[in-house]
C-alpha positions in Angstrom: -2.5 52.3 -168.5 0.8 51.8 -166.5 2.5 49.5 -168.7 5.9 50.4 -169.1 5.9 50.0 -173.1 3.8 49.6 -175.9 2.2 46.7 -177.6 2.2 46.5 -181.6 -0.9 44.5 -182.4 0.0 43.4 -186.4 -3.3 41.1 -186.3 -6.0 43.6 -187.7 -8.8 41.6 -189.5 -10.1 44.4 -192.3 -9.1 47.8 -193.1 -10.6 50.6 -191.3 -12.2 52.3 -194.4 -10.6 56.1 -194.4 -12.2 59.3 -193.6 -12.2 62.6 -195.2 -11.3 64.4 -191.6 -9.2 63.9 -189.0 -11.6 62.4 -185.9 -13.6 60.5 -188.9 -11.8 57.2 -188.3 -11.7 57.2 -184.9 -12.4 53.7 -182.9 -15.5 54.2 -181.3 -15.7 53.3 -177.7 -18.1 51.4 -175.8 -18.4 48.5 -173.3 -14.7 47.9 -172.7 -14.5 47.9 -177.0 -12.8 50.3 -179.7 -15.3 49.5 -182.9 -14.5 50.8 -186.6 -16.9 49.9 -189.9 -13.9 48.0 -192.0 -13.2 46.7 -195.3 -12.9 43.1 -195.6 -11.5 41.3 -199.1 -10.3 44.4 -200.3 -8.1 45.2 -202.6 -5.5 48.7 -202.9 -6.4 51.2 -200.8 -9.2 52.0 -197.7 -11.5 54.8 -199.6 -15.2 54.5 -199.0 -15.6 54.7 -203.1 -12.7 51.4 -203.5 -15.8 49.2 -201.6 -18.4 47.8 -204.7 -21.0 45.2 -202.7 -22.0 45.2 -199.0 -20.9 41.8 -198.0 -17.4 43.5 -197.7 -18.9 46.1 -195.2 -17.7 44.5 -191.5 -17.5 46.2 -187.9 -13.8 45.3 -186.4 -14.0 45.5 -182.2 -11.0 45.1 -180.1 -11.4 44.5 -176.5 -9.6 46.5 -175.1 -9.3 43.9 -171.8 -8.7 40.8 -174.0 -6.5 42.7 -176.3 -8.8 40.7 -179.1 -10.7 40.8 -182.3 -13.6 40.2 -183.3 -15.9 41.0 -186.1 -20.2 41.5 -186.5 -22.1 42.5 -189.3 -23.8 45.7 -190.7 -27.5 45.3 -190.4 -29.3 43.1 -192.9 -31.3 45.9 -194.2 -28.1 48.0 -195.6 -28.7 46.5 -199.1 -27.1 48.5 -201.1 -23.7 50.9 -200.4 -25.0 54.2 -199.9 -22.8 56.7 -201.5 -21.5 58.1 -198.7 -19.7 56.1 -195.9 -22.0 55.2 -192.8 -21.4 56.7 -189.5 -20.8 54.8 -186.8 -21.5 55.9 -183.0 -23.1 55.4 -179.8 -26.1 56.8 -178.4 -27.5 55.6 -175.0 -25.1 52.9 -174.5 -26.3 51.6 -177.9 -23.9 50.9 -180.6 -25.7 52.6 -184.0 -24.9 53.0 -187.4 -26.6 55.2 -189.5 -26.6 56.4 -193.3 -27.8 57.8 -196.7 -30.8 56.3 -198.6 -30.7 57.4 -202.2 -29.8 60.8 -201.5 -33.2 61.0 -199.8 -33.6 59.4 -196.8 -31.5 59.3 -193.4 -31.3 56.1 -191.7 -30.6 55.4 -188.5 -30.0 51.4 -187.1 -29.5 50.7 -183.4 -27.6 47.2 -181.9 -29.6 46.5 -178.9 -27.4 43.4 -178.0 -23.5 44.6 -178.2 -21.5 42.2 -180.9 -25.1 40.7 -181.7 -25.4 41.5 -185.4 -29.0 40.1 -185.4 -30.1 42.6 -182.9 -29.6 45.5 -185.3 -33.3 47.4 -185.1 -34.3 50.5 -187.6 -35.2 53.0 -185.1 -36.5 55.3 -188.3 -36.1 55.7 -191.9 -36.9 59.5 -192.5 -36.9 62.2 -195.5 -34.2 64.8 -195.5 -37.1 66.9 -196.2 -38.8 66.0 -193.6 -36.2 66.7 -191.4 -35.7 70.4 -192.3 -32.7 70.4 -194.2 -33.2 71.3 -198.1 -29.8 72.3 -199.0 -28.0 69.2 -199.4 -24.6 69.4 -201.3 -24.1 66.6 -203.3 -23.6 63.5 -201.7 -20.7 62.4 -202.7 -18.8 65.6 -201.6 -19.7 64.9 -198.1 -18.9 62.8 -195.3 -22.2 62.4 -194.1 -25.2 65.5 -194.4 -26.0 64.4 -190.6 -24.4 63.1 -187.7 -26.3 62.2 -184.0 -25.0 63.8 -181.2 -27.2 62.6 -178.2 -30.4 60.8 -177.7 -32.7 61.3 -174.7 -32.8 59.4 -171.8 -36.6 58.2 -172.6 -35.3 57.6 -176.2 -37.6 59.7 -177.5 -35.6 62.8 -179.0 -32.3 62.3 -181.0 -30.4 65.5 -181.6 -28.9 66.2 -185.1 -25.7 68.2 -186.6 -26.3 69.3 -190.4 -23.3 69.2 -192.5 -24.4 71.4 -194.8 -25.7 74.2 -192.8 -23.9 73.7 -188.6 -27.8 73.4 -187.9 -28.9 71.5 -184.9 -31.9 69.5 -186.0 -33.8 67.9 -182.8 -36.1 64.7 -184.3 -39.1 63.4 -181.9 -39.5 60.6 -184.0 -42.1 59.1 -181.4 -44.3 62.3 -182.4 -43.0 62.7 -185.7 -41.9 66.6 -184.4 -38.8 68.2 -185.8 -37.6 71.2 -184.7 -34.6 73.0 -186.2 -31.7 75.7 -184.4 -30.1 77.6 -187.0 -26.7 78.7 -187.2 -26.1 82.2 -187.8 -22.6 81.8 -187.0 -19.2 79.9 -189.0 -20.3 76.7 -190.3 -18.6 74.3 -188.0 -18.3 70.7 -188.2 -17.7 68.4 -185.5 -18.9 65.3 -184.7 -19.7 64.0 -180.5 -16.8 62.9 -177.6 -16.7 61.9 -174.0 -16.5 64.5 -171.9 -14.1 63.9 -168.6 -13.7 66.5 -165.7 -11.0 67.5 -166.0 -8.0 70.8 -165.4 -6.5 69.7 -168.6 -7.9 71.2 -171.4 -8.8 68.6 -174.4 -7.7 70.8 -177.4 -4.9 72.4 -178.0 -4.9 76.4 -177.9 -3.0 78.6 -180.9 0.6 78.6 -179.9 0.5 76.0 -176.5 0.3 72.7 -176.5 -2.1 70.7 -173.8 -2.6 67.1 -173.1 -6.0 65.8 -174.0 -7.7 63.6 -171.3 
């Protein structure tokens, strides 16, 4: 902030893999870093269905200081592409990535060193049925059926947005206890920001146009 122009920086290392909304592909920030789950040795475009093994699956961070790159590894025990892309996120100052298991499963991987890709740790690898949600559309029609939202300060409870339902899913895994919120209302579908105090509203309203901060 300050500068009196922009920078072009023309040195990206892998392709941002695209996402089906508009927030989906957004550099996720943390520790001075914007992070996105690239594409390496790709070839045509940046969908999630162009990748076809693992090994091209590669998180891209640019210090944001250093103005740059450099690139980790998904954790060891993604062995196979899920069918869906993989969210990436933070929750408690931890970089995470979670994802689809055969349709069946959600799992959710926490880096407990920054940039370390051997400090990748499986929190938990749970049912979908276990987690109270039955009505999944299929996979492949979805960005993800689940998305994390927030984690508890003991790290005990994460909190959980359906996809296919807007309900809010809130998983004790240290207990095993789930407990579900449905939505009665419009399915909406968001996915979690930083939240700054601020006078300036960060959305735009119907016929105004704001700043976001």
């Amino acid at each position: 902030m300050g500068d009196s122009c922009w920078r072009d920086r023309r040195s990206f290392p892998a392709l941002p893999i695209a996402g089906r909304s508009t927030n989906e592909n957004d550099g996720i920030y943390i520790n001075g870093t914007l992070n996105w789950l690239a594409l390496r040795n790709f070839s045509g475009g940046n969908a999630w269905e162009e990748a076809t093994a693992v090994d091209q699956l590669v998180i891209v961070s640019l210090d944001l200081g250093k103005e740059a790159y450099k690139q980790f590894g998904v954790p060891d025990g993604l062995d196979e592409l899920p069918k869906v892309k993989p969210v990436l996120g933070v929750l408690r100052d931890c970089l995470y990535l979670c994802h689809d298991y055969k349709a069946s499963h959600f799992v959710l991987w926490q880096m407990n060193e920054f940039g370390n890709a051997a400090s990748w740790t499986q929190l938990w690898n749970v049912t979908y049925q276990h987690l109270q949600l039955y009505e999944l559309s299929p996979l492949d029609e979805l960005c993800h059926p689940l998305v994390p939202m927030c984690m508890s300060e003991n790290g005990d409870v994460v909190v959980l947005l359906s996809a296919a339902d807007g309900a809010v899913i809130m998983y004790d895994f240290k207990v095993d206890r789930v407990e579900r919120y449905n939505n009665h209302g419009p399915k909406l579908w968001s996915h979690p920001v930083d939240y700054a105090k601020s006078l300036v509203s960060p959305y735009p309203l119907c016929g105004t146009t704001t700043s976001r901060t």
